[in-house]
N, C-alpha and C positions, 0 to 999 in steps of 0.2 A: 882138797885140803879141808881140814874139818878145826874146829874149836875146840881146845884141849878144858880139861876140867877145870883146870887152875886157871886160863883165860875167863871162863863163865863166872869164878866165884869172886874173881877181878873185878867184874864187872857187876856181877849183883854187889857186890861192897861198894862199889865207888855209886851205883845207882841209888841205894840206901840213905848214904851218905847226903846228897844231892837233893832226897825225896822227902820222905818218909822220918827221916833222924834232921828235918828242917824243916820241919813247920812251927812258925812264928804265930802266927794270927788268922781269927777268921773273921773273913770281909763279908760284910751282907751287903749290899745291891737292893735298888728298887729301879724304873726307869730310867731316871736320870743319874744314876752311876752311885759308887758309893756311900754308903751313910755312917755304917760305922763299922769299927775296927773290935775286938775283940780275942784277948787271948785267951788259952784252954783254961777251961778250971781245973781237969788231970788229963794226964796223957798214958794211957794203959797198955805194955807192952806186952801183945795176943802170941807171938813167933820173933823169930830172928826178922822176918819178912814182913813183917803185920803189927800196925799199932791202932789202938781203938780210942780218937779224941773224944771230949765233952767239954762244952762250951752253954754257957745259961747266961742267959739275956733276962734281966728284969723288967719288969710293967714298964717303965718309963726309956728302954732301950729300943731305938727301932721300929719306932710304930710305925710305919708305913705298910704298902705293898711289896715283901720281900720278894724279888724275883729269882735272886742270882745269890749263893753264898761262894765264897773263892775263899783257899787255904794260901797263903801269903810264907814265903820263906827267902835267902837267902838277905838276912840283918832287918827283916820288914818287922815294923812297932805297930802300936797302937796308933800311930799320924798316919792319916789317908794318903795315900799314895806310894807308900815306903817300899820296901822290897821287892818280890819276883812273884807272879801270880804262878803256882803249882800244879792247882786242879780246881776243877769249877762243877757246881752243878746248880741249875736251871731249877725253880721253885717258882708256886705261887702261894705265896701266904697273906694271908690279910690279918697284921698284927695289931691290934689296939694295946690302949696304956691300960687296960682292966686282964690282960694277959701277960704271964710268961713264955719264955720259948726255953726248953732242954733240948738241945741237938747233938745226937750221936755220930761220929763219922769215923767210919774205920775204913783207912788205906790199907793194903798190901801190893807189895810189888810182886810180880810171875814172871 
């Protein structure tokens, strides 16, 4: 038995849905867990399947050692802890209050 076409396209939509079309926030992380929250400044739609965030963090956000940035969705705000962590990537940044941070991230689902 195989997966008809109309199953896959099922399921790339409701995956979408789920993904991709619900990201709320992005989480930066240092070792001891959370620091701060952050929504997109735009959210740029690259495909049906593919969207490409930006988020900018000013001198006075974040200064610590970023280790971990996480995309936060399913009703998550800007209050630490809120919503559903989505997808995560591992970083070390060493941010002082004399820098900004511009960070690109683009998802696609396959």
């Amino acid at each position: 038995m195989s997966v008809t076409n109309n199953a896959i396209a099922l399921i790339l939509t409701a995956t979408i849905a789920k993904t991709i079309d619900n990201i709320d926030v992005l989480s930066i992380s240092n070792v001891g867990g959370e620091v701060l929250r952050k929504e997109p400044q735009s959210i740029e739609t690259l495909s049906a399947t593919k969207k490409k965030f930006t988020f900018y963090l000013t001198e006075a956000e974040a200064n610590t050692t970023i280790t971990k940035f996480s995309l936060y969705g399913e009703s998550a705000t800007t209050t630490l802890g809120t919503g559903t962590e989505l997808v995560t990537q591992v970083v070390s940044i060493i941010k002082t209050n004399t820098q900004s941070l511009l960070i690109y991230w683009t998802l696609e689902v396959v």
